[in-house]
C-alpha positions, 0 to 999 in steps of 0.5 A: 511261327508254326506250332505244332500240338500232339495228342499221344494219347489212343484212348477214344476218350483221353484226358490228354486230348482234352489238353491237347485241344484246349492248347490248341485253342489257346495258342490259336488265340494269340493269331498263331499258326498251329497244327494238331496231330492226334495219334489215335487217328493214324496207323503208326508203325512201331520203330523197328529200326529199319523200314519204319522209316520210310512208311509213308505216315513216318514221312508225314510225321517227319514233315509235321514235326520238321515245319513247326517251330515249338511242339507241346506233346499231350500225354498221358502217364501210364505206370510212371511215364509218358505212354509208348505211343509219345515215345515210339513218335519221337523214335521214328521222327528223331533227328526232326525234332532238332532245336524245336521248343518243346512243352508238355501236358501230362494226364496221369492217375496220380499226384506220384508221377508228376516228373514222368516227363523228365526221361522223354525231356532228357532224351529231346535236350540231350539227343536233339538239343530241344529246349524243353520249357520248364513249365508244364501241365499235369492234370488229375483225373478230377479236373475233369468232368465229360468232355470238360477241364473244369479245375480253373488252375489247369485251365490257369496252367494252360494258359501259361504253358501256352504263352510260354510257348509263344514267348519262348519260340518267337525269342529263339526264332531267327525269323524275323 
């Protein structure tokens, strides 16, 4: 089983990342395949709805998305949703994200923005038929200290989106 964990996140010191990497972890722990994408460390075109598509980082993107199984998008929430850079990757790479399991992990500011995901999660069920996983992560500032999550109940959160992740998926895989 392929897994796929993107960091959306630009910001050289982004909270979303510290998720993104901790979920990698964990999902790498239960001997499964997983591939990390960070967005900060591409140059990714905006959707223009024409040559951005065949940009050659498009492609890779489109490849990347194509060959995982499930996704968990790392975001952070900027002004009540998921940031532009999450959104212009699923602009670019849409029809790759058909039937893929997909979970979240959300950085935000504030306890009001805790269903910042749903717009992006409608999009993916609607448009792409994506089973979204109901549980998700979304973290404070204050679970946070340097380089660390250090709130036991994200790191709780974590874990369960992780397993989740992997239950859902290997139960909707048709390999065997």
């Amino acid at each position: 089983m392929s897994y796929l964990v993107v960091s959306c996140s630009l910001n050289p010191e982004s909270r979303s990342r510290l998720l993104a990497a901790s979920i990698k972890k964990n999902i790498e722990s239960k001997a499964e395949n997983v591939e990390f994408l960070d967005l900060a460390e591409n140059q990714i075109p905006f959707c223009d709805g024409a040559g951005a598509y065949s940009d050659p980082i498009t492609v890779e993107l489109v490849a990347a998305i194509s060959s995982a199984k499930g996704i968990i998008l790392c975001v952070p929430v900027y002004n009540y949703d998921v940031n532009a850079a999450a959104k212009n990757l699923i602009e670019l790479t849409g029809p790759s994200w058909m039937g893929k399991v997909v979970g979240f992990a959300c950085a935000a500011g504030g306890h009001g923005s805790y269903m910042s995901v749903m717009g992006v999660a409608n999009s993916l069920m609607l448009d792409f038929r994506c089973h979204i996983l109901p549980r998700f992560v979304y973290a404070l500032g204050d679970a946070f200290q340097g380089d660390s999550i250090t709130d036991p109940t994200v790191t709780e959160r974590i874990e369960e989106l992780s397993n989740e992740m992997v239950r859902v998926t290997g139960a909707l895989s048709t390999e065997q």
